[in-house]
C-alpha positions in Angstrom: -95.9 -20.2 -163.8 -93.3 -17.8 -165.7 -90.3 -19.8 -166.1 -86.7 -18.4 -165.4 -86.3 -19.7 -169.0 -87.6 -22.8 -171.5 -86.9 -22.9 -174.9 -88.9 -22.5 -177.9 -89.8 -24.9 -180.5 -92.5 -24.8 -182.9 -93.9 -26.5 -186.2 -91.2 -24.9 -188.1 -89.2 -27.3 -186.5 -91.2 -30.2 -186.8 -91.5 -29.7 -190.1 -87.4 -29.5 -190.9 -87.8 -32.2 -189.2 -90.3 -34.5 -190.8 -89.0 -33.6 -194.4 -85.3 -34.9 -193.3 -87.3 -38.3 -191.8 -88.7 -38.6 -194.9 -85.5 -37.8 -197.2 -84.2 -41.3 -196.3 -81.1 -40.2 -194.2 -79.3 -42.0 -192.1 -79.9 -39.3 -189.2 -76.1 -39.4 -188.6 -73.6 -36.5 -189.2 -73.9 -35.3 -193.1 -75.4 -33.5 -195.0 -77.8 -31.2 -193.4 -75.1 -31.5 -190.4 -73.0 -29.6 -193.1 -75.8 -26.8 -193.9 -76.0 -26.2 -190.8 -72.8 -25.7 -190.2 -72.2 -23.3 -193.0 -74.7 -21.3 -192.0 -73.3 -21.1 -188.1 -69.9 -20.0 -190.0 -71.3 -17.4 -192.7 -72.7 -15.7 -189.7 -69.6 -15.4 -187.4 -67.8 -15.3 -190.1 -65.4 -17.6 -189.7 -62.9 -20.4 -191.7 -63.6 -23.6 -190.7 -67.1 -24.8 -188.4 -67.5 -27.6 -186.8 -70.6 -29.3 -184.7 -70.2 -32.0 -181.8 -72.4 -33.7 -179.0 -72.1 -30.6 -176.6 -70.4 -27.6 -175.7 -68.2 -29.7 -172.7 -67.4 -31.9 -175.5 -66.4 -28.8 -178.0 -63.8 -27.4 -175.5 -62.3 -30.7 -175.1 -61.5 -31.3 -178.9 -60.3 -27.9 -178.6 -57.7 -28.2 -175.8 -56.4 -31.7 -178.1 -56.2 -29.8 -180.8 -53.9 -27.4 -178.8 -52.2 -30.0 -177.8 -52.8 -30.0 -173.8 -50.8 -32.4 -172.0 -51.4 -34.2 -168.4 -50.5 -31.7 -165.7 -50.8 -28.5 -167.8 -52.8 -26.0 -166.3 -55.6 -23.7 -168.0 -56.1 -20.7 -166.3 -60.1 -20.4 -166.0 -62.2 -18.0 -164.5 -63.8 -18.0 -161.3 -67.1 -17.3 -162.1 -68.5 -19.8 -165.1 -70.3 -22.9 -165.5 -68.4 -25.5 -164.1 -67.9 -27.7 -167.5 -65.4 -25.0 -168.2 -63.6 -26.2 -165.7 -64.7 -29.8 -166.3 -63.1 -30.2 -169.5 -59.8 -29.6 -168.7 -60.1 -32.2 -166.0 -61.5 -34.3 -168.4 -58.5 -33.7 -170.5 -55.9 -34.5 -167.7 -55.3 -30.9 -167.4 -55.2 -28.9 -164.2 -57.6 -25.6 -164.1 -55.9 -22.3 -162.2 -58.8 -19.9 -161.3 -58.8 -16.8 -162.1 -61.2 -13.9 -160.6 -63.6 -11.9 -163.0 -64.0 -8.3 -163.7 -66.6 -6.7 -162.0 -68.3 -4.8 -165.1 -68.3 -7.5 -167.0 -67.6 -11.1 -165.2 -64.5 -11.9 -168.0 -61.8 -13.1 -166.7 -59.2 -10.5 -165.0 -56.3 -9.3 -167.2 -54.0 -8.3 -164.0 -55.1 -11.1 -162.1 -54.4 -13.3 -165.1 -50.8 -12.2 -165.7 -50.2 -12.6 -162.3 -51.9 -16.6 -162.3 -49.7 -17.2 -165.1 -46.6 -19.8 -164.4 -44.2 -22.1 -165.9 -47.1 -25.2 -166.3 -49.3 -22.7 -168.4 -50.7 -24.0 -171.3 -53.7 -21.6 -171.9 -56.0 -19.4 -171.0 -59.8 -19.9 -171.0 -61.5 -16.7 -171.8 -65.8 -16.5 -171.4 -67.4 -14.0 -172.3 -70.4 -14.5 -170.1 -74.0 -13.4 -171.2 -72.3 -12.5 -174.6 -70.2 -9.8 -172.6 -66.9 -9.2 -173.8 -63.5 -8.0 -171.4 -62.9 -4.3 -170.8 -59.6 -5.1 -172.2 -57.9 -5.5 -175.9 -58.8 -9.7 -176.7 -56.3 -9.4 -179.7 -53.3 -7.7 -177.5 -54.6 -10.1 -175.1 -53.4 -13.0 -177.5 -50.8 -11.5 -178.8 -49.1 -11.1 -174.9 -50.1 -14.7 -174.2 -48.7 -16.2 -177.8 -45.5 -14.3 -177.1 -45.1 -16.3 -174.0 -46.3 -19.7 -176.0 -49.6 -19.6 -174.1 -53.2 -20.5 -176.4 -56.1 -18.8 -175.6 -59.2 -20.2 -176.4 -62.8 -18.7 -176.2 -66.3 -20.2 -174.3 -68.4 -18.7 -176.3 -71.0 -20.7 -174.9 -73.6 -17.9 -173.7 -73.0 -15.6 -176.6 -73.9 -16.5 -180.1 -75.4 -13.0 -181.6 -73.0 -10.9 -179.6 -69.8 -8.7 -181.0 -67.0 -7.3 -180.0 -66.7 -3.7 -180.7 -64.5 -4.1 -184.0 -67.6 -5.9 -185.1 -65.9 -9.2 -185.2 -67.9 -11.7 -183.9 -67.3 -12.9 -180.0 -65.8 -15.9 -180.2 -63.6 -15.5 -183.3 -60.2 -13.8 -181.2 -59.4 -16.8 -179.9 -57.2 -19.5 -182.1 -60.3 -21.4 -181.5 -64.2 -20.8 -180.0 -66.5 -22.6 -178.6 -70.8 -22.6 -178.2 -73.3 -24.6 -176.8 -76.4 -25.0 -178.4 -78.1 -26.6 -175.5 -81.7 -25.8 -174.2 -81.3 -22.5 -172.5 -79.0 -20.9 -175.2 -80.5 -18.1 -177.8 -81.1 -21.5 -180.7 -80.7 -25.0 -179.1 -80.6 -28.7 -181.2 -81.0 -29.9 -177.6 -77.5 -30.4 -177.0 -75.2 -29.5 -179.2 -71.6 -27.8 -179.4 -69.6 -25.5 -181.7 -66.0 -25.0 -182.8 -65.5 -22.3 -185.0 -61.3 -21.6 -185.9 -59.1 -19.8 -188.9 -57.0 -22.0 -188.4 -56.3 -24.5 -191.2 -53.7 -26.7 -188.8 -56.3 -26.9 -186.1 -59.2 -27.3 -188.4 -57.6 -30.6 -190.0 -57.2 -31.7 -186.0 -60.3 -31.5 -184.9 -61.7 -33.0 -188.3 -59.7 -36.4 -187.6 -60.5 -36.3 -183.3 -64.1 -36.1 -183.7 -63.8 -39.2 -186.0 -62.1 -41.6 -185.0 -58.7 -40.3 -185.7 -59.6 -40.9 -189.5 -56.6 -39.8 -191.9 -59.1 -39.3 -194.8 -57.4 -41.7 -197.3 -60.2 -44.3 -196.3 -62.9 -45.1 -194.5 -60.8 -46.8 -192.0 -57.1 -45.5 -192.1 -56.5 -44.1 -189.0 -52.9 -42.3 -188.2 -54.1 -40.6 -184.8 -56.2 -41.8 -181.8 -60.0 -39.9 -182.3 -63.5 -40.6 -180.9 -67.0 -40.5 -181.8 -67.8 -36.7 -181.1 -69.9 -36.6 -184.4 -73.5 -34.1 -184.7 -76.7 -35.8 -185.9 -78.7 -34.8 -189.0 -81.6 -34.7 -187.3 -80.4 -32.4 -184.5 -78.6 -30.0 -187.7 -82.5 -29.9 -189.6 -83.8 -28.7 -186.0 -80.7 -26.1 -185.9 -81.1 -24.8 -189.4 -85.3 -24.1 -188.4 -83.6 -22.0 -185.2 -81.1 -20.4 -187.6 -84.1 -18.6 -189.4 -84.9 -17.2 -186.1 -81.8 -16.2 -184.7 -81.5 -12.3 -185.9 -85.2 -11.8 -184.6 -84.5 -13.5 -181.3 -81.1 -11.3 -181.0 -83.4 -8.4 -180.7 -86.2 -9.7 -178.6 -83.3 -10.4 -175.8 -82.0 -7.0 -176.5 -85.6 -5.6 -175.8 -86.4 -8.0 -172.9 -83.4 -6.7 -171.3 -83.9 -3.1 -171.6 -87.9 -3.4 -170.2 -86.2 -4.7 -167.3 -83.7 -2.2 -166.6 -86.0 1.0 -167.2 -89.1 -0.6 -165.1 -85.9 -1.2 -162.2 -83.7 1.6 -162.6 -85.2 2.9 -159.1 -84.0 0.7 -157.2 -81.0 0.9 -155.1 -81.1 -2.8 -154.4 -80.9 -3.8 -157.2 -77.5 -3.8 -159.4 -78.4 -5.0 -162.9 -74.9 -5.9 -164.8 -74.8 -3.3 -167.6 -74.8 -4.3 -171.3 -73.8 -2.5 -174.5 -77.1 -3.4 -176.5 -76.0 -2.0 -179.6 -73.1 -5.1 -179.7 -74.2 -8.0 -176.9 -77.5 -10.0 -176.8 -78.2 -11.2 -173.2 -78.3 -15.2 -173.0 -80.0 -14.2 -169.6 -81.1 -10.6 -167.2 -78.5 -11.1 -164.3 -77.8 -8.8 -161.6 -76.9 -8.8 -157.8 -79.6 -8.1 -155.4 -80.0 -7.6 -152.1 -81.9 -10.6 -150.3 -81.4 -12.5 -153.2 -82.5 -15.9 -151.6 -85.6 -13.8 -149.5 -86.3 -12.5 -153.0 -86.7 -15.3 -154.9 -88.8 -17.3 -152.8 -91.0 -14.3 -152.9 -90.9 -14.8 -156.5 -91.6 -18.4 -156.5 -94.6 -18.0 -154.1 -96.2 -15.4 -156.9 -95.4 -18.5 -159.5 -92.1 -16.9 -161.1 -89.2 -18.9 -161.5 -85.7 -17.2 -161.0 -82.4 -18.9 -160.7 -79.1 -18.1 -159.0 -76.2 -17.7 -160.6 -72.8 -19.8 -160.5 -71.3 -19.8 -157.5 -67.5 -19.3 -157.7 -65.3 -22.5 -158.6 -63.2 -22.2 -155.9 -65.9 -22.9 -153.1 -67.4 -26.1 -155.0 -66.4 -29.2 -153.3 -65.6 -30.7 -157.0 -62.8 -28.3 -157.2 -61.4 -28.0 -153.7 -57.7 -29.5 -155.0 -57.9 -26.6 -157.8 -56.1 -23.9 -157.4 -56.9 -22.2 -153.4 -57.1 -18.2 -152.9 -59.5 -14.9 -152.5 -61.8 -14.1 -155.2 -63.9 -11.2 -154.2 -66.0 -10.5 -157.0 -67.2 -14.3 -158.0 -67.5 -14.8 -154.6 -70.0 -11.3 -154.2 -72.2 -13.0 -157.5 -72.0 -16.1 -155.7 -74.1 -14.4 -152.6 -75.8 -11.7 -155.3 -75.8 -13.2 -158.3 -79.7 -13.8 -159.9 -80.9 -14.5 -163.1 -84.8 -13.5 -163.8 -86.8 -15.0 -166.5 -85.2 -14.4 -169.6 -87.3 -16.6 -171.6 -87.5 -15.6 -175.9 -91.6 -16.6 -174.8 -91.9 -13.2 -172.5 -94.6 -11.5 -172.9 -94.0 -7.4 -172.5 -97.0 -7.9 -169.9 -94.8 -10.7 -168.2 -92.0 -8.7 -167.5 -94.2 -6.0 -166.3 -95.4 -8.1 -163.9 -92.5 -9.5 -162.5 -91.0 -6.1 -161.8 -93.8 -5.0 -160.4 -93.2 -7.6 -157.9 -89.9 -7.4 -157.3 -90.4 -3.8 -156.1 -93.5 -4.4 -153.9 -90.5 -7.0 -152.1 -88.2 -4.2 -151.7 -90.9 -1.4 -150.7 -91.9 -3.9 -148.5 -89.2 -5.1 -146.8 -88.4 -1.5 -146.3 -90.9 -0.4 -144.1 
């Protein structure tokens, strides 16, 4: 069975691993939790890093830090995974939806503007599949600050991927977030990033993902915090992916081009387009035609595919969000499919899988 993805670990792993067991930590946030973190920053490039259980749990602490209040909205996009979404819920916020560009599922900019009203808080920009917007991010900002809105980057799906001022995705934002969970290009398991310049909002999320701590004891506390704290033993398994990240940047980059030159012949088939020379792909997504015929096909010849998020706005968790037309989530929500996109793919496996996504469509067409 060719998965649609599963990660990789190895004994380089295990062996970061069994030297921190045997160090005599405390396998709690520190030290190595701080390597780790410095390395994550040094290679974004940005002021201040920090790590937390999960990426739902890293755009959380970043809307506090903002200072979202119950009843503010977030404008979201349509098309993302729904713990964008989720966290601003979670954070007594309210999200607006937003529809996505077409070349590049971000978020709309006219669409946007036109969301925007006098509960606006901030704006939740992804950059899906490490894709940035068609538009300017930093006039972007600029607009939204002038108005007194924050915009805030899910990063999640796109640590290795640039903007094309070579600035890190991620790092436009006042604050961005990533997920280190299974599927992403390094994992810890579950794991989430905040990376900001700002020294204000650095020194906020410091005290909320401890307990509100003021830092003039070990138990002085002159703001309400949680436990949102890493692990050293999920920061020694992050520094072993660390060492493989620039390799693995360019195996997706190659994975992604095999696919389109072996499919570039079929009309069928509408492959999302990726500047390779500045984005890694988390995953190969496209819209196809028959998507659900397809990949049953697929399955039955032991390749795993999966669809891709269906809009928001049609999810019965969000039906009091905010109601309306969204054409193009709602066309990836009928189209959308993501092929195996695993860092394990063989050149012979992707062969093989295109092979048999054309005998489908040549197929189906006689």
């Amino acid at each position: 069975m060719i998965k649609q993805y599963e990660p990789e670990f190895g004994f380089l792993e295990a062996e970061y691993v069994q030297k921190y067991m045997l160090s005599g930590g405390y396998l709690t946030e520190f030290k190595v939790t701080q390597e780790f973190s410095e390395e994550i920053k040094n290679f974004v490039s940005s002021k201040y890093c920090f790590l937390t259980n999960n990426g739902t749990v890293s755009l959380m602490l970043s809307m506090w830090a903002l200072g979202i209040r119950p009843g503010d909205e977030v404008l979201v996009p349509n098309f993302t995974m729904a713990a964008t979404a989720q966290s601003v819920y979670l954070c007594s916020g309210t999200p607006k939806f937003v529809d996505v560009e077409a070349t590049t599922l971000c978020i709309d900019h006219d669409s946007l503007f036109e969301a925007i009203s006098p509960k606006t808080a901030g704006v939740i920009l992804v950059t899906p599949n490490g894709r940035f917007p068609s538009y300017d991010v930093d006039k972007l900002r600029q607009r939204l600050e002038a108005k007194g809105i924050w915009l805030l980057e899910d990063a999640a799906q796109s640590l290795g991927s640039f903007y094309e001022d070579s600035k890190h995705i991620g790092t436009k934002g006042i604050i961005g977030s990533f997920s280190l969970s299974p599927a992403k290009i390094i994992s810890t398991g579950q794991g989430g990033i905040i990376i900001t310049d700002s020294e204000k909002i650095a020194s906020k999320i410091l005290k909320l993902k401890d307990f509100g701590r003021d830092g003039n004891g070990p138990d002085q506390h002159d703001q309400i915090g949680g436990n949102f704290k890493f692990t050293d033993l999920q920061a020694a398994v992050g520094l072993a992916q660390m060492t493989k990240l620039t390799e693995r940047i360019e195996l997706k980059k190659r994975i992604y081009k095999q696919y389109s030159e072996e499919l570039a012949q079929l009309p069928e088939i509408d492959l999302i387009h990726h500047n390779l020379s500045l984005t890694a792909p988390w995953f190969v997504d496209g819209l196809f035609e028959k998507r659900d015929q397809l990949s049953e096909f697929l399955r039955m010849n032991n390749i795993g595919t999966r669809a891709m998020y269906p809009p928001l706005s049609l999810q019965e968790a969000f039906k009091y969000a905010s109601p309306g037309s969204f054409p193009i989530s709602e066309a990836i929500g009928k189209k959308g499919l993501w092929l195996p996109s695993s860092v394990n793919l063989t050149q012979d496996d992707i062969s093989k899988i295109c092979s048999l996504i054309i005998k489908f469509f040549r197929t189906k067409a006689q």
